[in-house]
N, C-alpha and C positions, 0 to 999 in steps of 0.2 A: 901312414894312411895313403899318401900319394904312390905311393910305391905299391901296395895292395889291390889300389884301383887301376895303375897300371897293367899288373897281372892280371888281373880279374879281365879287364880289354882284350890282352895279347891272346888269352885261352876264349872266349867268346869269339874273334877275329876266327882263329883256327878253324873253331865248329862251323863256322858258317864256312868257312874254305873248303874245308875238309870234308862235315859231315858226320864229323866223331863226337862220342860223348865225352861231358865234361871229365870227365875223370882222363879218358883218355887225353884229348887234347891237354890238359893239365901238367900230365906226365911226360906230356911231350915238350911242353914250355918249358917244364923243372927239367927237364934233360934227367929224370927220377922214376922209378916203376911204383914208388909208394913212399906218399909223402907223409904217411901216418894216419893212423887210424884215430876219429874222433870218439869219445865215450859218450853217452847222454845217458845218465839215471842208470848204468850197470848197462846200456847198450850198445855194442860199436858198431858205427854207423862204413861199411862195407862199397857203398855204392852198388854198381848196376847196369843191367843194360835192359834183358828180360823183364818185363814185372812180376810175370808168374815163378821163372826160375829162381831170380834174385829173392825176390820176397821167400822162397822156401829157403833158400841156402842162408839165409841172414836168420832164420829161423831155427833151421837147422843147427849151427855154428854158434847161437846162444843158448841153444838147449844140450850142447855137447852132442850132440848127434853126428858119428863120420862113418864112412868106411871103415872097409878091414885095413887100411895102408893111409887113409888120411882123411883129410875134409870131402863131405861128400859139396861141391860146387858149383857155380851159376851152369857154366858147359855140359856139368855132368848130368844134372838134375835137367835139365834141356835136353838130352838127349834120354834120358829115363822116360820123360812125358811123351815122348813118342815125338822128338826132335821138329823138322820143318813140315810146313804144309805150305800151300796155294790155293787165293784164292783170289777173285776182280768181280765187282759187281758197281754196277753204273744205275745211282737210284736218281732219279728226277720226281718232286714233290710239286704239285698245280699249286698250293696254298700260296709259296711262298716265290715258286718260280726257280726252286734251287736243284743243282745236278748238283750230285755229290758221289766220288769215285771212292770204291771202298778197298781196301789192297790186304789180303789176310797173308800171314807169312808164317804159323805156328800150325802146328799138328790141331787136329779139333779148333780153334780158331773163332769158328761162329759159336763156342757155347762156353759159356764163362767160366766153368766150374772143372770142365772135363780135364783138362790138360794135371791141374795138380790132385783131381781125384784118384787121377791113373796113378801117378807119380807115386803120392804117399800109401796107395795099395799094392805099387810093385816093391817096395821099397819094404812093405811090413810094418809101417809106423801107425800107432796109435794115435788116434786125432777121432777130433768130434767135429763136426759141423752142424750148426744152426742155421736156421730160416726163418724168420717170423715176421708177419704181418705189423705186431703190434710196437710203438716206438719207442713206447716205454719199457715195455720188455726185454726190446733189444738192445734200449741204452744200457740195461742192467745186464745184462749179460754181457756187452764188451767192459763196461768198469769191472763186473766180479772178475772176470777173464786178466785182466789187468793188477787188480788187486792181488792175485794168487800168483801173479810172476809170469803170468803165460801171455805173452805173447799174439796176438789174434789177427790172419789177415782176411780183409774184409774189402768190400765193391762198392766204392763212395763213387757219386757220380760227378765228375770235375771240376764243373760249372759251380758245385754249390760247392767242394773243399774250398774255392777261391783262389789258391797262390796258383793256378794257371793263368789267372786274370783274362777268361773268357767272355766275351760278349755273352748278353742276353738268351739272341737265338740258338747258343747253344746248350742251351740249357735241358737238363733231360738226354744228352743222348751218348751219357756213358760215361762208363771211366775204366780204370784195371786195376788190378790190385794193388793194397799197398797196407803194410804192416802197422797197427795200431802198438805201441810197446809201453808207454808210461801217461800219465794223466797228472796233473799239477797245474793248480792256480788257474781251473777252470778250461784248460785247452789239452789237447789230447796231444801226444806227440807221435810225430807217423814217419814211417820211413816207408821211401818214396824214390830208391836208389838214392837217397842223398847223402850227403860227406859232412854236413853240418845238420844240428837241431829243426829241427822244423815243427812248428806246432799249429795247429789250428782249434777253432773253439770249439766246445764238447757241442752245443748246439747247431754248429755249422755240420759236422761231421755226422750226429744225430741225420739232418737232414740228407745229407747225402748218400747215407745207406740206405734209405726209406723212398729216393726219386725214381730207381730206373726199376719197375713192376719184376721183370724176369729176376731181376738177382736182389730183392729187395730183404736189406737188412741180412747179407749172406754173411756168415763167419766161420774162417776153421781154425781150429788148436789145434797146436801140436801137444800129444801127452807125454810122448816118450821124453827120455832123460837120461844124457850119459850113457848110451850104448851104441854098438859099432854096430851095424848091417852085417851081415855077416858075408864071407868072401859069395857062398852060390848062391845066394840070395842076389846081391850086387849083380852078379855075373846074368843071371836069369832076368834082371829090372834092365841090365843093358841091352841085351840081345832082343828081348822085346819091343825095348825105345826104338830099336833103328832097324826093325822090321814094322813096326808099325807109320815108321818114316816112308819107305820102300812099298807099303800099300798104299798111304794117303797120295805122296804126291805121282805113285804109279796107279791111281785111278783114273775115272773115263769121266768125273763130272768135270761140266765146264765153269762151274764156279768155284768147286771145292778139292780142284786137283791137277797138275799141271797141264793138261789141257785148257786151265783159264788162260795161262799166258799166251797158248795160238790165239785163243780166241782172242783177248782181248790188243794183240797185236795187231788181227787183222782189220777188229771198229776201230781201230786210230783212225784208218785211212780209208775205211768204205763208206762212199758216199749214198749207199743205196741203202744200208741197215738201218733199222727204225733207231736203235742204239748204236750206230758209228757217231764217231766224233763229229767226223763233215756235217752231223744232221743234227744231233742234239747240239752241238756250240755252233749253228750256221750263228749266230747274232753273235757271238763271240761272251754273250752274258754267261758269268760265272766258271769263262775257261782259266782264269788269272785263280780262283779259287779250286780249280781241279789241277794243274798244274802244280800249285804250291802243297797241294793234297801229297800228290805224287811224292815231292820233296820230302813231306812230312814224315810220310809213312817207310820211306825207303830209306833213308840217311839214320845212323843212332841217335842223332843230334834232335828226333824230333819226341816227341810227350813219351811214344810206345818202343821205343829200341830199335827198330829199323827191321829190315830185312831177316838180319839174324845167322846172316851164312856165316861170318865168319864166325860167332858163338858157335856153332852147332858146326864148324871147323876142329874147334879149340877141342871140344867135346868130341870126335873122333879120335882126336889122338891121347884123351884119356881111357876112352873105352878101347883103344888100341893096348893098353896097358893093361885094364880090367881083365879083358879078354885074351888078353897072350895073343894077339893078332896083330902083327908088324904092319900087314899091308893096309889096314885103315888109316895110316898115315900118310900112303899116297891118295887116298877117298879125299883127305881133309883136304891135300894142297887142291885137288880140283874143286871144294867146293870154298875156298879162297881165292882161288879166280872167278869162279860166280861172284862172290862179293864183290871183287872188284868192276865185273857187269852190273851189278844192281847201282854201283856208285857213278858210274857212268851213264845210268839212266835219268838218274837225278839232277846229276848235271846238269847233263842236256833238257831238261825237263822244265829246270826253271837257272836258265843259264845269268851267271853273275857279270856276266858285263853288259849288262842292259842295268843303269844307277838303281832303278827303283826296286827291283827283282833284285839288286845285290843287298840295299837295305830291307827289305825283307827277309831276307834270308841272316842278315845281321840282328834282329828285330829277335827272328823267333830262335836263335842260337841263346842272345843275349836271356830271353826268359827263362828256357830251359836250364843254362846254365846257373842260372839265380833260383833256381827251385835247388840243383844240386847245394847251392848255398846256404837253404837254407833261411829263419826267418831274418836273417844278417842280408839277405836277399832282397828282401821284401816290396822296397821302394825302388828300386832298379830296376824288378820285373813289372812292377804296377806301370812303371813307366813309361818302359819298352813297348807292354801290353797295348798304352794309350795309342801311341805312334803308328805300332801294327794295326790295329783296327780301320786306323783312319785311315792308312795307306792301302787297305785292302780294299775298303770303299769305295776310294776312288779311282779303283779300277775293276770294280764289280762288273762293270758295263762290258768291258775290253781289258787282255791285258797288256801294257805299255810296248806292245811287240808289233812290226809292221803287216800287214797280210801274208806277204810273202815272208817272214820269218819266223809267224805261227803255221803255215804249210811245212816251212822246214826243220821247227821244231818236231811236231808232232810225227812227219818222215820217219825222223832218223829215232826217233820213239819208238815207232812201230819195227824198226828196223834193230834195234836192242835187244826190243823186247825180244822180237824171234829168236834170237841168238841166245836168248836168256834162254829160252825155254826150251832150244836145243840142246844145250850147256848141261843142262836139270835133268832131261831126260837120260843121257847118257850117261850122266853121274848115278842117276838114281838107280840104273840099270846094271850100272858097274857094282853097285852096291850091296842088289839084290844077290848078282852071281856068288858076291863074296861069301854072304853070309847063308847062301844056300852050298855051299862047300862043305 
């Protein structure tokens, strides 16, 4: 047991150093690429980084569903859905007094459905999806769904699953997908990228399909069973994914397409925008919660998978294979040095040698990595959860940074960024010429 919980340390340590997910960090402790696959009730539990990829490819790989040449995968199916997008948008609410920075890193991004809509229609797969108002009806339809072997992924909202162990006020505002697979002894069991069981209660999860109005009570099945995609099929779902990549993030909105990243590199630092930094955080209220935002959303170590660049890397040099096209392998190494600029922003963002900023950053490693555990997790994350809370609090006001070191944070923020979104543009450009050859 001591030895367990030592490990269980050593790989939470990491993520907070690093920024990696559990699994990775894991693998890196084990000096291992795969330390075994867990089974739950006929399901193996795969892990993750994507929600939307993963949850299809864990789907997929239990329904025998692959390619003409092997599994279709988290990389691949991410790049089928129409690979990366961008997006930044800075909301501030009078009620509560709260700014809250929102960072989109997925193709379609702001709508909950579209990214795996596209997917299992370029793909050709059979699937149903439901919507309903009613709670009863929808609880009946994930048990029958459940009951017949099928598998259902569905849009619970986080706050009410419970094992993120979120505060109150956040209650309502969202969650991402995650696979419902077996029901027993009154708790549903859901994969959620995780490496162990996880269960939550049929009435909590009830709830949580039913909170957030746009995707209330949404479910899709997979039908298909034991068949391969066919090779021009595949070929056709790829070439699409990563021109569809090639339009989003080479469009002209500023919130929905690499032009957020000027933009929002240039409010870091302008004092005169109604939405620059200088002007919404002058009280410095709720900068310790946009910062850690940053963190959250950009590192894989946080709730949503991160940024993504390196996924949707991995995923070129499959579809480099798909496609009989060598040179998407140099596409991929340039957008694994993006990654390594998104990890660099993060950083600096919410820098670990300030003690209380480094405990937080150990705080939210630690839960994440306890949800990949699983409900053997359970008491660890609640725990953790407590700590964070309190230490966020009390720094709501201000975060634990000097004046002069939240000017030079934010700087060299703005100064990333740009480079991020130079990085992206020519990548993306490069990308475009390819596939217009």
């Amino acid at each position: 047991m001591t030895v367990a919980k030592q490990l269980k340390a050593r790989i939470r340590a990491r993520m907070a150093r690093t920024g990696e997910r559990y699994s990775v960090a894991r693998a890196h402790v084990l000096d291992t690429v795969d330390g075994g696959s867990v089974v739950d009730i006929g399901w193996t539990l795969r892990g993750g980084t994507d929600p939307d990829a993963a949850a299809l490819a864990n789907v997929l790989a239990h329904r025998g569903l692959t390619g003409p040449d092997g599994p279709l995968d988290e990389p691949l199916l991410l790049v089928v859905g129409g690979g990366l997008g961008a997006g930044y948008i800075l909301w501030e609410f009078a009620h509560d007094d709260s700014r809250i920075v929102v960072l989109g890193f997925t193709h379609s991004w702001q709508y909950f459905d579209r990214r795996l809509s596209t997917t299992v229609d370029r793909l050709g797969l059979d699937v149903t999806w439901s919507q309903t108002g009613g709670a009863t009806r929808a609880a009946n339809a994930l048990a029958s769904a459940i009951a017949a072997g099928d598998p259902a992924i569905i849009w619970p909202d986080r706050f009410h699953l419970g094992y993120w162990n979120l505060p109150q006020f956040l209650d309502g505002h969202g969650g991402h997908p995650v696979v419902a697979y077996a029901l027993s002894d009154g708790r549903v069991h859901i994969d959620d990228r995780t490496l162990a069981p996880l269960t939550v209660p049929v009435a909590d999860v009830d709830r949580a399909r039913a909170r957030v109005g746009s995707y209330k009570n949404a479910m899709l099945v997979v039908r298909s069973r034991d068949v391969a995609v066919p090779a021009d099929r595949l070929r056709a779902a790829v070439r699409a994914g990563l021109a569809a990549t090639v339009d989003q993030l080479g469009g002209t909105s500023t919130s929905f397409a690499l032009p957020s990243w000027r933009k929002w590199s240039k409010l870091l630092v302008d004092p005169r925008a109604a939405k620059g930094w200088p002007t919404v955080f002058a009280d410095h209220r709720g900068l310790l919660r946009a910062l850690a935002g940053v963190w959250e959303m950009v590192e894989p170590a946080g709730m949503t998978g991160g940024h993504l660049r390196g996924l949707f890397a991995d995923g070129l040099d499959e579809a480099a294979a798909v496609l009989d096209e060598p040179a998407l392998t140099a596409e991929a190494l340039r957008w694994r040095e993006i990654a390594d600029r998104w990890h660099v922003l993060a950083e600096t963002a919410l820098p670990d040698d300030v003690p209380a900023i480094a405990r937080l950053r150990e705080l939210t490693a630690t839960i994440t990595g306890a949800v990949a555990e699983g409900d053997a997790g359970a008491g660890e994350r609640a725990t953790a959860a407590e700590e964070l809370w309190v230490l966020r609090a009390e720094h709501a006001d201000a975060p634990p940074l000097s004046e002069e070191e939240v000017h030079d944070v934010v700087a060299a923020m703005s100064e990333h960024v740009a480079g991020i979104f130079t990085a992206e543009y020519a990548a993306v450009q490069s990308l475009g010429h390819l596939l217009a050859r």
